[in-house]
ZANU-962920 format. One line per field, with one value per residue: residue number from 1; residue in one letter; z, y, x of N, C-alpha, C, O in turn. Coordinates in steps of 0.02 Angstrom, whole numbers. Last residue first. Layout:
BEGIN
i (NUM|...) .
aa (A|...) .
n.c3 (Z|...) .
n.c2 (Y|...) .
n.c1 (X|...) .
ca.c3 (Z|...) .
ca.c2 (Y|...) .
ca.c1 (X|...) .
c.c3 (Z|...) .
c.c2 (Y|...) .
c.c1 (X|...) .
o.c3 (Z|...) .
o.c2 (Y|...) .
o.c1 (X|...) .
This chain:
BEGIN
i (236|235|234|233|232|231|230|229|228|227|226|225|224|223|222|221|220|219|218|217|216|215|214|213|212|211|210|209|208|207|206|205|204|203|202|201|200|199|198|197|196|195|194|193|192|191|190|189|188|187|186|185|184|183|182|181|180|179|178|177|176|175|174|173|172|171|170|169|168|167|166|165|164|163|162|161|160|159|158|157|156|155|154|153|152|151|150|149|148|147|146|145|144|143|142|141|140|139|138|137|136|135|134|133|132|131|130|129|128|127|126|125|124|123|122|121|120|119|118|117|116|115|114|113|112|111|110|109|108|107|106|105|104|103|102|101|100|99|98|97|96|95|94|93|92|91|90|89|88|87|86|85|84|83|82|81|80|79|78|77|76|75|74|73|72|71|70|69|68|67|66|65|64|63|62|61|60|59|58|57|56|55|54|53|52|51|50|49|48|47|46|45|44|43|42|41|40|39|38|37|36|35|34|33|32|31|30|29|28|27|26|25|24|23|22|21|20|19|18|17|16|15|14|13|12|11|10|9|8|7|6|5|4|3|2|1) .
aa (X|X|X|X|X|X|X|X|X|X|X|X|X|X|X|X|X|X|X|X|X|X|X|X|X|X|X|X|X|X|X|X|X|X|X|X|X|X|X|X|X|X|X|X|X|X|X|X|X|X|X|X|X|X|X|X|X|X|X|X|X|X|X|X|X|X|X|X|X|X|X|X|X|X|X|X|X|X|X|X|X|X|X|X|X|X|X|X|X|X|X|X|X|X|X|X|X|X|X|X|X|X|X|X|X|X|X|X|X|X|X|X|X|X|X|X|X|X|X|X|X|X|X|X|X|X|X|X|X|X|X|X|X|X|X|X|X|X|X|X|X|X|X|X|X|X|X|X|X|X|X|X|X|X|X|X|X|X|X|X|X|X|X|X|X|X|X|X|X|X|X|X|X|X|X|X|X|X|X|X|X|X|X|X|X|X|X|X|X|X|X|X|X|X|X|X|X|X|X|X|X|X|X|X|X|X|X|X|X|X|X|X|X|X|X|X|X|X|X|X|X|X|X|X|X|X|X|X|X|X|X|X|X|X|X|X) .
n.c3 (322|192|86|-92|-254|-361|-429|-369|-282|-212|-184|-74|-56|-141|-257|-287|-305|-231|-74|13|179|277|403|526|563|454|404|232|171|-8|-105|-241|-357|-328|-394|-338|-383|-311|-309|-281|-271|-187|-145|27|152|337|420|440|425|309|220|123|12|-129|-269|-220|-185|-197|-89|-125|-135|-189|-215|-179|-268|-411|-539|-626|-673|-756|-653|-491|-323|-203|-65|62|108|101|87|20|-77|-188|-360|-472|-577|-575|-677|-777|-844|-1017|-1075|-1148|-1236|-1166|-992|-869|-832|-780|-823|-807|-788|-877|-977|-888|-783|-664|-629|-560|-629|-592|-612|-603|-546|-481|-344|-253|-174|-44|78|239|413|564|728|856|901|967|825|674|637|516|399|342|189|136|70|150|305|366|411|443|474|540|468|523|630|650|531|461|498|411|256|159|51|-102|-303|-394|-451|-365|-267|-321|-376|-465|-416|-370|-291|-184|-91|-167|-140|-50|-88|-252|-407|-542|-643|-689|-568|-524|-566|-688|-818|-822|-850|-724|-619|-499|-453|-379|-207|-61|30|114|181|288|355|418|506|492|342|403|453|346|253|321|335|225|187|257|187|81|98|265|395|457|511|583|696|730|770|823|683|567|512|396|394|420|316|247|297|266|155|119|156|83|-44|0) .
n.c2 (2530|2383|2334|2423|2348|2264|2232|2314|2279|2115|1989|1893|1717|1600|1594|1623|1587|1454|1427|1602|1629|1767|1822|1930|2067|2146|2293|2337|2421|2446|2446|2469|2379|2226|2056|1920|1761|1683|1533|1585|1645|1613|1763|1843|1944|2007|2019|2089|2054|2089|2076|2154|2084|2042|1986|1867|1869|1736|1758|1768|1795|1928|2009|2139|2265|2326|2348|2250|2120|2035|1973|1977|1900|1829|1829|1785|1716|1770|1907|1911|2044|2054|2123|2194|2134|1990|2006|1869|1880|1813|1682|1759|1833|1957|1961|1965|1781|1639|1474|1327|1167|1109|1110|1171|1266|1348|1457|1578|1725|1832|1993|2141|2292|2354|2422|2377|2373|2307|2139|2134|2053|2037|2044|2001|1886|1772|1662|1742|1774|1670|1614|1473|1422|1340|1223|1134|1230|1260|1233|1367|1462|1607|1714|1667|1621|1480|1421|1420|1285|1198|1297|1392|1400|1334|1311|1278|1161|1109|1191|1203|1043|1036|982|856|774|736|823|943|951|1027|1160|1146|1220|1262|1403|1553|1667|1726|1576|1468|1356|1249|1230|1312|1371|1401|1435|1324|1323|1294|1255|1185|1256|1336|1173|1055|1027|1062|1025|895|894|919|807|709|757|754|614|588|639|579|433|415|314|186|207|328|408|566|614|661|679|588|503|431|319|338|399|300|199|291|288|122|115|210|99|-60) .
n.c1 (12|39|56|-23|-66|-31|-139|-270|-404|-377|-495|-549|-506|-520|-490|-313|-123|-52|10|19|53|17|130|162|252|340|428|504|631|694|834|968|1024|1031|1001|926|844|702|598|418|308|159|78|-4|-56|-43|-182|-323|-429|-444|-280|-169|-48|42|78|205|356|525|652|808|974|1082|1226|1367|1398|1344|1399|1395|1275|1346|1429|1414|1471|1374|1225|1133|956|835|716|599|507|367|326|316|430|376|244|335|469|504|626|779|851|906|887|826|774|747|778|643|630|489|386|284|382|485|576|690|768|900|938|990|957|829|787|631|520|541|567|516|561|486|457|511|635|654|665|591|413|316|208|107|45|-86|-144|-172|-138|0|160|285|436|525|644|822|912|904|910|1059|1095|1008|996|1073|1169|1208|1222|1086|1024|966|894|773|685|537|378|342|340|236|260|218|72|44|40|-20|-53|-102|-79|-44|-117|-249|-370|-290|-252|-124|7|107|211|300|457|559|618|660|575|637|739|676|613|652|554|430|422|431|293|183|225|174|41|2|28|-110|-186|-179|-240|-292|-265|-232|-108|-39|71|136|298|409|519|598|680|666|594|488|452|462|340|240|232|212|86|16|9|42) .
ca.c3 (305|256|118|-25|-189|-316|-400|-406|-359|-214|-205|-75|-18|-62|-255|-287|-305|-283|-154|-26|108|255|347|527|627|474|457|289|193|50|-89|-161|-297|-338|-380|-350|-366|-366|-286|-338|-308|-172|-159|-43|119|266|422|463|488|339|200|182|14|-68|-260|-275|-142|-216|-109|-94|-138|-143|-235|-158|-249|-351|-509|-617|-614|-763|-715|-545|-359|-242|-153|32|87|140|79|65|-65|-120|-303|-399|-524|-549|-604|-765|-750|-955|-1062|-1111|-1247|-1218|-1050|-908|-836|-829|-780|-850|-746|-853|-1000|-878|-848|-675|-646|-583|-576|-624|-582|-624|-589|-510|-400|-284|-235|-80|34|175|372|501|660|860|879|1010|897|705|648|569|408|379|251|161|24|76|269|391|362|461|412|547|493|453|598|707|558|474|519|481|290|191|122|-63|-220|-369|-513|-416|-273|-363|-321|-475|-421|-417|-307|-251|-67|-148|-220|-24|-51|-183|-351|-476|-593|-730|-618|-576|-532|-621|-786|-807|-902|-758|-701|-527|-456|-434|-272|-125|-6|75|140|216|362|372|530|533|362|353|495|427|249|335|424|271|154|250|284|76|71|174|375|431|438|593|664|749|699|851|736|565|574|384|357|494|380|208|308|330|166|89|198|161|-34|0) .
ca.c2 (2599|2427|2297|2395|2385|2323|2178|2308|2303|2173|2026|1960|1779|1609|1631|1544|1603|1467|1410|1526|1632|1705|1828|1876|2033|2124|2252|2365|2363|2484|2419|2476|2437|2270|2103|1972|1780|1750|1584|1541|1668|1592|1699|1831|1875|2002|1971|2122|2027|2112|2069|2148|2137|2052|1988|1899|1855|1805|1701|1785|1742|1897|1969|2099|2212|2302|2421|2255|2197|2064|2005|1937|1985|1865|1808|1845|1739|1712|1871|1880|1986|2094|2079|2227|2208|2007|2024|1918|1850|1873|1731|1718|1773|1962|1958|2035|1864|1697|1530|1395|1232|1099|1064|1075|1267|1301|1451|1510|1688|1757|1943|2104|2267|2299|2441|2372|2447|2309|2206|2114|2122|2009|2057|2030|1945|1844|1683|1705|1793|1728|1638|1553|1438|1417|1292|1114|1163|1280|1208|1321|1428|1515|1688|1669|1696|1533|1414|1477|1332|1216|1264|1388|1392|1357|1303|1305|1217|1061|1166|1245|1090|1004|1027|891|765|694|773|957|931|940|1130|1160|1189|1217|1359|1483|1638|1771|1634|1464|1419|1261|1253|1264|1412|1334|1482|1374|1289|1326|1304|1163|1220|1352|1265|1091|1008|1075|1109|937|880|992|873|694|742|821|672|555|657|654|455|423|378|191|156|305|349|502|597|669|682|649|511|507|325|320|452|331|192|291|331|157|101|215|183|0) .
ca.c1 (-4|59|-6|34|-60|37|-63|-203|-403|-359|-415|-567|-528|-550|-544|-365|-210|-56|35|-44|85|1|124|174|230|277|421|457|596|649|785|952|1054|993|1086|930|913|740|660|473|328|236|75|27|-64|-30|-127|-237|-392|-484|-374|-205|-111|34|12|162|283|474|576|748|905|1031|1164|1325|1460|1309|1406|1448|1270|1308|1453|1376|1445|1419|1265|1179|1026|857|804|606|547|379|347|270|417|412|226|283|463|479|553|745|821|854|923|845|835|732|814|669|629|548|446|267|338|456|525|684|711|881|902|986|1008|867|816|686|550|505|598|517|589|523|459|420|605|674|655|633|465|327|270|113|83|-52|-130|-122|-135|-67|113|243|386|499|587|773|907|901|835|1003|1121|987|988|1025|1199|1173|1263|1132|1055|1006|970|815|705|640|424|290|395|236|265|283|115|54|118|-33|-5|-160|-54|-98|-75|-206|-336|-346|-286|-196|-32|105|180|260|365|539|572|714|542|564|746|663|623|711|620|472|425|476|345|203|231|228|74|-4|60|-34|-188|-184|-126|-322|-283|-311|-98|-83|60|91|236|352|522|566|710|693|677|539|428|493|419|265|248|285|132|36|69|0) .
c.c3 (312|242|190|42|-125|-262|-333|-362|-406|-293|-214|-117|-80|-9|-193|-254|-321|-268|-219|-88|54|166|316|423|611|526|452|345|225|92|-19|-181|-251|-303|-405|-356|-376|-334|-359|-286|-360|-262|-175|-74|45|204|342|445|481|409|285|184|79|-48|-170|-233|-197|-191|-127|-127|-107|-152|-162|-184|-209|-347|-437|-538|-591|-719|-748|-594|-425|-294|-179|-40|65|136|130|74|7|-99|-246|-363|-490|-523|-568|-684|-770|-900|-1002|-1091|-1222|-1240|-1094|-986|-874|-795|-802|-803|-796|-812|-959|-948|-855|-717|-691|-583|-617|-575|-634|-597|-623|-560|-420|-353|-224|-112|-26|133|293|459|615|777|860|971|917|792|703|604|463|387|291|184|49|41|177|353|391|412|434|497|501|482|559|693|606|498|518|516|370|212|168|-5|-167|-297|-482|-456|-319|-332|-354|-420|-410|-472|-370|-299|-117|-142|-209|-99|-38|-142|-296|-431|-537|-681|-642|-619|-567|-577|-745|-793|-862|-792|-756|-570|-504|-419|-314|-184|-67|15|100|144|298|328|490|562|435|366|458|442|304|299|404|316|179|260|281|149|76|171|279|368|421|516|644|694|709|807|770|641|574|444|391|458|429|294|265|344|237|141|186|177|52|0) .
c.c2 (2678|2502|2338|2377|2354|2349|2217|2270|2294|2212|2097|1955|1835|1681|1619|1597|1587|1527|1430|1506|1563|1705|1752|1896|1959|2078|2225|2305|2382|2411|2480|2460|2474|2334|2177|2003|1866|1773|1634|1592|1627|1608|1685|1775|1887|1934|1980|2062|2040|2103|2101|2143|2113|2092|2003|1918|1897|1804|1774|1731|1742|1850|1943|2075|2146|2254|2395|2316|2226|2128|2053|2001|1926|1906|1837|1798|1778|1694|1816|1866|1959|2020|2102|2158|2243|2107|2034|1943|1900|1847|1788|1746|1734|1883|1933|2023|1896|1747|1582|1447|1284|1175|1069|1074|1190|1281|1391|1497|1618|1734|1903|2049|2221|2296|2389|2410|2446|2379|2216|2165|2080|2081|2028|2049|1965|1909|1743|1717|1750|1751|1683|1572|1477|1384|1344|1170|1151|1233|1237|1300|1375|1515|1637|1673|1679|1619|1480|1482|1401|1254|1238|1312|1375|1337|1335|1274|1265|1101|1108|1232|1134|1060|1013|942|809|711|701|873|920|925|1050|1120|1197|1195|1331|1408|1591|1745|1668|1537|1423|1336|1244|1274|1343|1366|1413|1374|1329|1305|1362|1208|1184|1331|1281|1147|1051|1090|1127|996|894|966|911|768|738|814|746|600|635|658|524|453|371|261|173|287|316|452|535|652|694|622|566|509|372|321|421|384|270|270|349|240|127|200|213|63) .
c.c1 (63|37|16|0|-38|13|-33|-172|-315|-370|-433|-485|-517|-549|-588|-421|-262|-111|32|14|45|29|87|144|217|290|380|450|550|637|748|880|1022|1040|1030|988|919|788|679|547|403|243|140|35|-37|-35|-100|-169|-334|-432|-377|-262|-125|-7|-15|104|251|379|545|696|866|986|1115|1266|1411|1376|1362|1454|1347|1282|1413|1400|1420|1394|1308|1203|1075|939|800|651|563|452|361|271|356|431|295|275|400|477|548|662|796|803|874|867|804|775|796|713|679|549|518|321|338|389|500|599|675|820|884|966|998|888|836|725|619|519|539|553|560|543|489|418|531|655|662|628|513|395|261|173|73|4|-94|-101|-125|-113|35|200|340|437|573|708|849|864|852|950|1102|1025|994|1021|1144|1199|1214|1171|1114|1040|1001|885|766|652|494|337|380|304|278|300|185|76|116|31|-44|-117|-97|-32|-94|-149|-313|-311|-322|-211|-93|44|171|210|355|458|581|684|613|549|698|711|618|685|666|542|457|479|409|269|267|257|143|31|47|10|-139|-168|-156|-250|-286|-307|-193|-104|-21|63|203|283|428|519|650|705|708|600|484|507|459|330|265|293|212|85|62|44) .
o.c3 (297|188|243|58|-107|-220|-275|-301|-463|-347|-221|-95|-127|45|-183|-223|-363|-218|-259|-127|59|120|325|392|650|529|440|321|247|64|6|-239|-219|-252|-459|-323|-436|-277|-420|-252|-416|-306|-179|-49|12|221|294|463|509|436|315|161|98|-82|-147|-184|-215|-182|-100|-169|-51|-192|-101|-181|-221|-392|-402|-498|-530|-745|-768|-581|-421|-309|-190|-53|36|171|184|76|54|-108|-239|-337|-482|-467|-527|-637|-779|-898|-954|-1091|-1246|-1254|-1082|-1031|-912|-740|-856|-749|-813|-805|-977|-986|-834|-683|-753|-541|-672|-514|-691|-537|-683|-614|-377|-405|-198|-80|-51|152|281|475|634|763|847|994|872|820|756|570|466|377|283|195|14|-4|149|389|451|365|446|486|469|529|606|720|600|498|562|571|401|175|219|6|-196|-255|-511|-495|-307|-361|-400|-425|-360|-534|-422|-341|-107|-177|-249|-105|-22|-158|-286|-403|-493|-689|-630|-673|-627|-561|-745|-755|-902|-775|-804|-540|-537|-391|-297|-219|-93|-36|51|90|256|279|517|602|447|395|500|445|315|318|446|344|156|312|314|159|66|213|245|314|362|471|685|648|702|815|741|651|593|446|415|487|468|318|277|381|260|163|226|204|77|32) .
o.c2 (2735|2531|2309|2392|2295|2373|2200|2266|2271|2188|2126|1929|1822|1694|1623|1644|1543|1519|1430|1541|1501|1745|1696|1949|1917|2052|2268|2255|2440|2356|2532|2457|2515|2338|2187|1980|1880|1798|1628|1643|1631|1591|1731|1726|1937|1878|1962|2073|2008|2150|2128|2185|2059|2143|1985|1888|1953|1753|1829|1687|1717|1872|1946|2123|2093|2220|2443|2321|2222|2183|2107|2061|1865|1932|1895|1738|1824|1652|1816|1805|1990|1960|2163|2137|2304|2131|2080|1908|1960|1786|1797|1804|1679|1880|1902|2066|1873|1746|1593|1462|1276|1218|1052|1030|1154|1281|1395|1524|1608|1727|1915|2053|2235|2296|2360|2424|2487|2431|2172|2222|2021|2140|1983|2074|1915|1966|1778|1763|1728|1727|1725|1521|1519|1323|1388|1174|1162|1184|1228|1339|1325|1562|1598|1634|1684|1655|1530|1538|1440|1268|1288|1271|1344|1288|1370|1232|1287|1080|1073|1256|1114|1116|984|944|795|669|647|851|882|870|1015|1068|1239|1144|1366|1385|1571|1768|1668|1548|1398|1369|1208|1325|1326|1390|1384|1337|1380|1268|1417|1195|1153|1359|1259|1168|1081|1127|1176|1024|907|1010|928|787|755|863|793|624|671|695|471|482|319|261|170|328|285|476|476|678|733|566|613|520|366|324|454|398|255|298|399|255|145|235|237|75) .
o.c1 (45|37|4|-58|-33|50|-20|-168|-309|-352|-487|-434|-480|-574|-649|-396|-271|-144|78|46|45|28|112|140|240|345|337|475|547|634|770|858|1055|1074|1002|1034|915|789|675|549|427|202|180|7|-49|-16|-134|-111|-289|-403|-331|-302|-101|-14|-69|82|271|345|540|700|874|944|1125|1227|1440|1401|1345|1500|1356|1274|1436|1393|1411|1341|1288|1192|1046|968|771|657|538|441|368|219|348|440|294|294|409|484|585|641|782|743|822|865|761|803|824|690|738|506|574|301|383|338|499|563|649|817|864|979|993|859|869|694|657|527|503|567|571|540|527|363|496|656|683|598|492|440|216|206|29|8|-71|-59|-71|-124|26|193|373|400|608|703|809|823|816|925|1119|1001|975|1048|1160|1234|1172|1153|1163|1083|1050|934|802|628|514|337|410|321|307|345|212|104|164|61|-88|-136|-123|24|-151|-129|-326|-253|-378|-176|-123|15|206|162|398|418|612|718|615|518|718|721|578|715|712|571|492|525|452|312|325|312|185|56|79|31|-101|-120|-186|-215|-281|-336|-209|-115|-56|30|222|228|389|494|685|766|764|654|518|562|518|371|292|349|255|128|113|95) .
């Protein structure tokens, strides 16, 4: 039975405090063995490409949801790059939790009451990985590659620092951020956006602003209220 594979796979992993239970349906499965990832390795879950696959639904043409993650849905973007993230940054980086197949939430690392996003960027230059049903695409500035639609009324998420890059000769520092599409404040004050994919940035300067916490949906989707514009801002 695929249960059963997914449970042994759950004791493979050493993944910690995960109640056991062979009756449940493979979706409750794959939720339990999900949250407990997100637990354990943070925003290593989430080094993905923006998922721009051919269905139309919402503002982008994409039916992901984070339990897709579990099927192996999405080529993770450390196959393309070097990277430092992982459990040596849980301390510093906001914390990431599963809310269920569609949100996250995001909130702020220990001892602190905030996070920091970036937003009105100057950019130099940027590779943003992006994932299309023939694969994962590196888009840029440069002439032959496709557009990053919406990429400039993104809101970012550094999770890292990056060398310099040939291309932005006049920025001595890059960055890997998670891009947040489509950020806005519904009623209950909690900021909400959608997962955007990693984007490598080289910018000459940025704005941040502070949030307290942040819901982040796989995809958009017609459970809450949007906003007249992509761009409007979700702070007063």
């Amino acid at each position: 039975m695929q249960q059963d594979s997914c449970w042994a796979l759950i004791g493979a992993m050493e993944l910690e405090n995960v109640p056991v239970k062979y009756e449940l349906p493979l979706d409750n499965i794959k939720m339990i063995f999900l949250t407990a990832l997100f637990e354990k390795y943070q925003w290593t879950m989430l080094l993905l490409p923006q998922p721009s696959f051919p269905v139309s639904h919402g503002w982008w043409a994409s039916d992901f949801r984070w339990i897709n993650i579990v099927d192996g849905v999405l080529i993770p973007v450390g196959l393309f790059v070097d990277t430092q993230i992982g459990s040596g940054s849980q301390n510093i980086l906001p914390r990431v939790s599963l809310d269920n197949e569609m949100t996250l939430t995001i909130q702020p690392p220990e001892k602190s009451q905030t996070f920091s996003l970036l937003n009105n960027l100057d950019i130099v230059w940027y590779l943003h990985y992006v994932q299309t049903e023939i694969g994962v695409e590196i888009r840029s500035p440069a002439p032959k590659t496709n557009p990053a639609p919406y990429i400039s009324d993104a809101v970012f998420l550094k999770l890292e620092d990056l060398g310099k890059n040939e291309n932005a000769a006049t920025v001595s520092v890059g960055m890997r951020c998670i891009a947040i599409m489509g950020l806005w404040t519904p009623q209950d004050k909690i900021p909400v956006g959608v997962f955007g994919g990693i984007v490598d940035i080289w910018s000459a300067g940025e704005s941040t602003v502070e949030v307290s916490s942040l819901k982040l949906y796989s995809m958009a989707h017609d459970t809450y209220p949007k906003p007249s514009k992509p761009e409007m801002k979700v702070w007063g």
